[in-house]
Each structure stands twice: as C-alpha cells, then as structure tokens.
VOTIPA-456936 format. One record per atom (N, C-alpha, C): residue in three letters; y, z, x. Coordinates in steps of 0.1 Angstrom, whole numbers, plus 5000, padded with zeros to 4 digits. Layout:
BEGIN
alaYZX
...
//
This chain:
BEGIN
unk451653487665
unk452253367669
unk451353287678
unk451353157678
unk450453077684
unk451453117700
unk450253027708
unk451053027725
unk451952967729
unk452052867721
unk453052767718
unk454452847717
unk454252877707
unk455452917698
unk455852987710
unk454953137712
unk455453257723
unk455653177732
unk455753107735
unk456052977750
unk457352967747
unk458152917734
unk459052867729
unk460153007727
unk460053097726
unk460453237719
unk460753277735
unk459953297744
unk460353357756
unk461153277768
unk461053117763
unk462153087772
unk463453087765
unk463153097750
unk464753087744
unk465553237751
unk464853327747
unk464953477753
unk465553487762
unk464553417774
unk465653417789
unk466553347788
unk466353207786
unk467753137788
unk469053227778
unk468853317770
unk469853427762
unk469953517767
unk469053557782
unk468853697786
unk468853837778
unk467353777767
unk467053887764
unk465453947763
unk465354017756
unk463554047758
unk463153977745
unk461453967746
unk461353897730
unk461453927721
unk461254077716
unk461754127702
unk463154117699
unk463854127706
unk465254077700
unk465353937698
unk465553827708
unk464653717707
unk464553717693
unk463253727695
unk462553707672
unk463553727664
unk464253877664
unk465353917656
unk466753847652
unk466953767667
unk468253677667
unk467853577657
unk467053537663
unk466053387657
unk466153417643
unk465453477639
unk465553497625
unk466553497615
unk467353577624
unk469153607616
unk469353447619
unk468953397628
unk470353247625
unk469253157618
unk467953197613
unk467353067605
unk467653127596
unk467953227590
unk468153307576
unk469553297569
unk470353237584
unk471853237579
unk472053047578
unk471252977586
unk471452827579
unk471552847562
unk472652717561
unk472452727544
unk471752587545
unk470652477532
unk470452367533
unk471552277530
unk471252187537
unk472452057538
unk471951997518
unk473351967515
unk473351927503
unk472051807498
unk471651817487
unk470551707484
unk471451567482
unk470551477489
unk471351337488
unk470751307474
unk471651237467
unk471151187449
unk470351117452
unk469451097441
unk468150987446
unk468150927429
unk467050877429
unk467150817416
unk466450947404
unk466950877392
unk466550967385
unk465250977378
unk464351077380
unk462651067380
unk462150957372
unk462750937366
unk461650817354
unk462750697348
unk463150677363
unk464150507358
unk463850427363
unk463150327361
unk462050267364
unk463150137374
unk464750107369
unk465250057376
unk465550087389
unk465750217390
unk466250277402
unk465150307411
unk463850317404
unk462450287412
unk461850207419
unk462250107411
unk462049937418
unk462849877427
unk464049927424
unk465249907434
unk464449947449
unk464250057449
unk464150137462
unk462250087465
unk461850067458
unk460249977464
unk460749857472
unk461749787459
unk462149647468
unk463149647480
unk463349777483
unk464049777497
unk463349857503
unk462649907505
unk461549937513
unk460449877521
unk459949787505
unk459049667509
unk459649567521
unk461049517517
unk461949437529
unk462149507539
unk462249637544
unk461749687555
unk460949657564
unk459449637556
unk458049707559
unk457849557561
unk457949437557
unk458049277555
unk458549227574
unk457549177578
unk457949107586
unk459248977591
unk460349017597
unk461548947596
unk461348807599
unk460448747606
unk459848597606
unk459848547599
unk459748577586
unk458948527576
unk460548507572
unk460348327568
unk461248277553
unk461448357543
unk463048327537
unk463448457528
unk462448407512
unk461848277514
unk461348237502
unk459548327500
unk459548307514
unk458048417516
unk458448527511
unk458948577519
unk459748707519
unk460048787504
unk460448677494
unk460448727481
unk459248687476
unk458548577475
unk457048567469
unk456148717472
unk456248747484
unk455648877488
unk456549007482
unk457349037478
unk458149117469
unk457649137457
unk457748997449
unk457648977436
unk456449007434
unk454948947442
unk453749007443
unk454049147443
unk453849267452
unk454449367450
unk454649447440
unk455549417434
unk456349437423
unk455349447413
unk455749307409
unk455349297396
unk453849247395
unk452449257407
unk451849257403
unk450849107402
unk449549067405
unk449648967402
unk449548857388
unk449748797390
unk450348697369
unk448948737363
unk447748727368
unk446548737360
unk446348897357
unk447049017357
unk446849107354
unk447949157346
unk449349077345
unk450849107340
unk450249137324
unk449549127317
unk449249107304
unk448649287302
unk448149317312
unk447349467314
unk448949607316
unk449649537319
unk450549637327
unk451349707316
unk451349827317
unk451849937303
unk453249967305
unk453949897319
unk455649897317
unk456249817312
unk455649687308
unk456249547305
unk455949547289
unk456849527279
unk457249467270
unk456149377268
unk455149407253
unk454349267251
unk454949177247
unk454349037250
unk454948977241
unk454448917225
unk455448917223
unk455148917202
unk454248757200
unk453248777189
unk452148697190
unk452748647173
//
C-alpha cells in the first residue's frame, strides 16, 4: 500500500481502536458488503433522439448565461447539427431526393 493509504488505514484503526490488520480486515468486510446504488436509466445506446437531447442540455450548461437565448440557440444548433456547408456530408441525416 502506498503511504498515503497506510496514513489513511492507521488513523481509521485508532480512531476504531484497533491495530492495522484488523483495520484492513474491517475495511474490507464493509467495502465487500456495500451493494451498488441502482443504475440511473440513461438513454438507450443508439437513439440518436435521446442523444441529442442530452448534448443539447449539456451544451446549455457549458454556454455562457450572458449570452441572448437567440445566441444561445444559434450556438446549439451550430453544435448539433453542424455547419450548413458540411450538412450534405453527414451519414445521420436523410438525403434529400434529387
């Protein structure tokens, strides 16, 4: 174990009043007995709706709040979908019929 850790391990010890091999032993039994907290639903791998969704609320996040909601979405839709001179390249979008 790094010095750290043994730093970590021997004050938990004393503050439990015990030595560090038990210490370790305790330790282990209660990280072995956590169960994981249920998975939150997220989208589903390849729904490109539920994808975009969560870019475009993220991006509004990451988007400085100053900025007009009209900015605010021009920089989104940039983003997104890319700019207009390359929309014709992109392999998610529906061509259009000639």
């Amino acid at each position: 174990m790094s010095e750290r850790l043994t730093a970590y391990v021997d004050a938990w010890a004393e503050a439990h009043d015990m030595v560090r091999s038990d210490a370790i032993r305790r330790l282990v039994e209660l990280g072995l007995s956590v169960t994981a907290p249920a998975a939150v639903p997220g989208p589903a791998s390849g729904d490109p709706v539920s994808i975009e969704y969560l870019a475009v609320r993220q991006i509004d996040l990451l988007l400085d709040p100053s900025l007009p909601s009209e900015e605010r979405q021009r920089r989104i839709r940039r983003l997104t979908e890319g700019p207009p001179e390359f929309s014709d390249e992109r392999i998610d979008l529906k061509k259009p019929k000639k």
